[in-house]
N, C-alpha and C positions, 0 to 999 in steps of 0.2 A: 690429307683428306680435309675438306670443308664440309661448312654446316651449308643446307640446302636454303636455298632464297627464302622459301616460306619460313623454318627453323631460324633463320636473321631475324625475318621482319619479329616474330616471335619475341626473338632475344629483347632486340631493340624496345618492343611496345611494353615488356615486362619490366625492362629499366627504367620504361619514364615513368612504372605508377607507382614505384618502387619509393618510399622516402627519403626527404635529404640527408634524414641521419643515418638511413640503413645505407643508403650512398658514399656516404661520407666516411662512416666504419670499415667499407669495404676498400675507397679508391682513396680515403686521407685525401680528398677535394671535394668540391663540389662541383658536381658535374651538371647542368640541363641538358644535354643531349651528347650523347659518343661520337668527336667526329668519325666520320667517312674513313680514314686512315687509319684511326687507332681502330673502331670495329673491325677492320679488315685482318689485323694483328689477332685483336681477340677471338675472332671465330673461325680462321682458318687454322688447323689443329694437326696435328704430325702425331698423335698419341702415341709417343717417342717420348721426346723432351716436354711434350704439354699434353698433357691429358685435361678434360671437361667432363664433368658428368653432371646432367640437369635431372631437376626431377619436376616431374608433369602433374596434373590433376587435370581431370576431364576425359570422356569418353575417347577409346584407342585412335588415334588417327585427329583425333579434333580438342588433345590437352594442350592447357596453358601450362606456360613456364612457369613457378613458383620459389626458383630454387638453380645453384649453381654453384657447383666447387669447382676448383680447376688446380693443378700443381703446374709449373714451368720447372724444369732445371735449370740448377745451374751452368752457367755455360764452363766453371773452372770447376765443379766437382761433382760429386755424386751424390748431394743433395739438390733438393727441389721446393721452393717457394711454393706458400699453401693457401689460398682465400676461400674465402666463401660469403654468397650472398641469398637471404631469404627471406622472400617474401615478412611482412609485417604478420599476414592472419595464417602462416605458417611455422612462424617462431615458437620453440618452445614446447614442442610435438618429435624433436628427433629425427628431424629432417637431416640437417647440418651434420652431427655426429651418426647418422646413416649414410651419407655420401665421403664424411672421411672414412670411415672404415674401408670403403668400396677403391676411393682413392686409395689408401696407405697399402689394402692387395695389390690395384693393378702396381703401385711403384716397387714393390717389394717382387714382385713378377717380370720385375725391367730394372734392379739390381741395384736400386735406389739404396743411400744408407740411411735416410732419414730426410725428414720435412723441414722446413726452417718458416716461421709468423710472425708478422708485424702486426699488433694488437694497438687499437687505442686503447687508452687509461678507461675511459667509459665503456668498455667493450666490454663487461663479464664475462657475461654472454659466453661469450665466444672462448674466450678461458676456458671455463668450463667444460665445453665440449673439447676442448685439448686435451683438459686434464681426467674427464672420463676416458675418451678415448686410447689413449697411452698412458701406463703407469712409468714410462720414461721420459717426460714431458719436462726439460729445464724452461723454467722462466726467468728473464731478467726486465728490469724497468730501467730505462734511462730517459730522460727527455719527455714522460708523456706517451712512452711507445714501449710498450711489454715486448721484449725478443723473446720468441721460443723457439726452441730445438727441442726435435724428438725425435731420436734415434731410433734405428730399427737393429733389432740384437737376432741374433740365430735366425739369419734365413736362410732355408732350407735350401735352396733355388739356386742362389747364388753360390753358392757352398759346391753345390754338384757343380757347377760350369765353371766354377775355378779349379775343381780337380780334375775336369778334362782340359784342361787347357795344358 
C-alpha cells in the first residue's frame, strides 16, 4: 500500500519547512529536497516490514503533517529500525513518544523483538523519549552516534502463534 498523491505532496511540503537540524537529526545529512527515487522508497509502505504513522493538526480531511515515526525491519532478523521526525512548534508536547508507543504495538502485533536507533550526540531529545518509552532501553555511544536497542519481553501475541505452530 502507498501513501495517496495528495498525502506525498503533504509529506514532501512538510520536509522542506522542516529545519536543517531537525533534518539532519533525523537523516545524519543534509538534505534540501528528497529526491524523486528515495521519496518513492519512503512512502510507499507494505506495513509489514515498514510501518508510518504520521500525526496531523488541522481540521479532518484538511490537516498538516507535523510529525512522522516509521520502523523498517530488519531484512536478517526480527528487529526493526526506529526514526522519527517533528515538526519544531511541535517538539516537546509528546508527539514523538505518542507515535512510538503506537509503533512499538503495531511491531509487537507483527512479532517484532525489539526496535534498534541511531541517535546523534546532540539529539537528547530523542533519548529521552527512548528511555521514557521503554524501561528496557540499552544505550551505547561510539563515534558520535548513541546505538539503542530495546527489546520487547513477554508478548502475549507471539507466545500464542508459537504455540500453534
Amino acid at each position: 500500500m502507498s501513501m495517496s498523491r495528495d498525502q506525498w505532496q503533504d509529506l514532501c511540503v512538510s520536509a522542506s519547512q522542516t529545519s536543517d537540524q531537525a533534518v539532519y537529526y533525523r537523516y545524519f545529512t543534509s538534505l534540501k529536497a528528497m529526491p524523486h527515487s528515495r521519496m518513492q522508497e519512503y512512502v510507499n509502505i507494505d506495513y509489514q516490514s515498514t510501518m508510518s504513522l504520521i500525526g496531523l493538526v488541522g481540521p479532518q480531511g484538511e490537516g498538516q503533517i507535523v510529525a512522522e515515526g516509521r520502523y523498517v525491519k530488519h531484512a536478517s532478523s526480527a528487529w526493526a529500525d526506529l526514526a522519527f521526525l517533528v515538526d519544531e512548534g511541535y517538539q516537546g508536547l509528546g508527539v514523538a513518544t505518542y507515535l512510538f508507543q503506537l509503533l512499538m504495538r503495531a511491531a509487537k502485533v507483527r512479532c517484532l523483538q525489539g526496535f534498534t536507533a541511531d541517535v546523534l550526540v546532540g539529539n537528547k531529545a530523542m533519548l529521552r523519549v527512548f528511555e521514557k518509552g521503554s524501561s528496557k532501553a540499552e544505550v551505547h555511544m561510539e563515534g558520535g552516534v548513541y546505538t539503542v536497542h530495546i527489546p520487547f519481553e513477554n508478548n502475549p501475541v507471539c507466545r500464542i502463534n508459537e504455540e500453534e505452530d
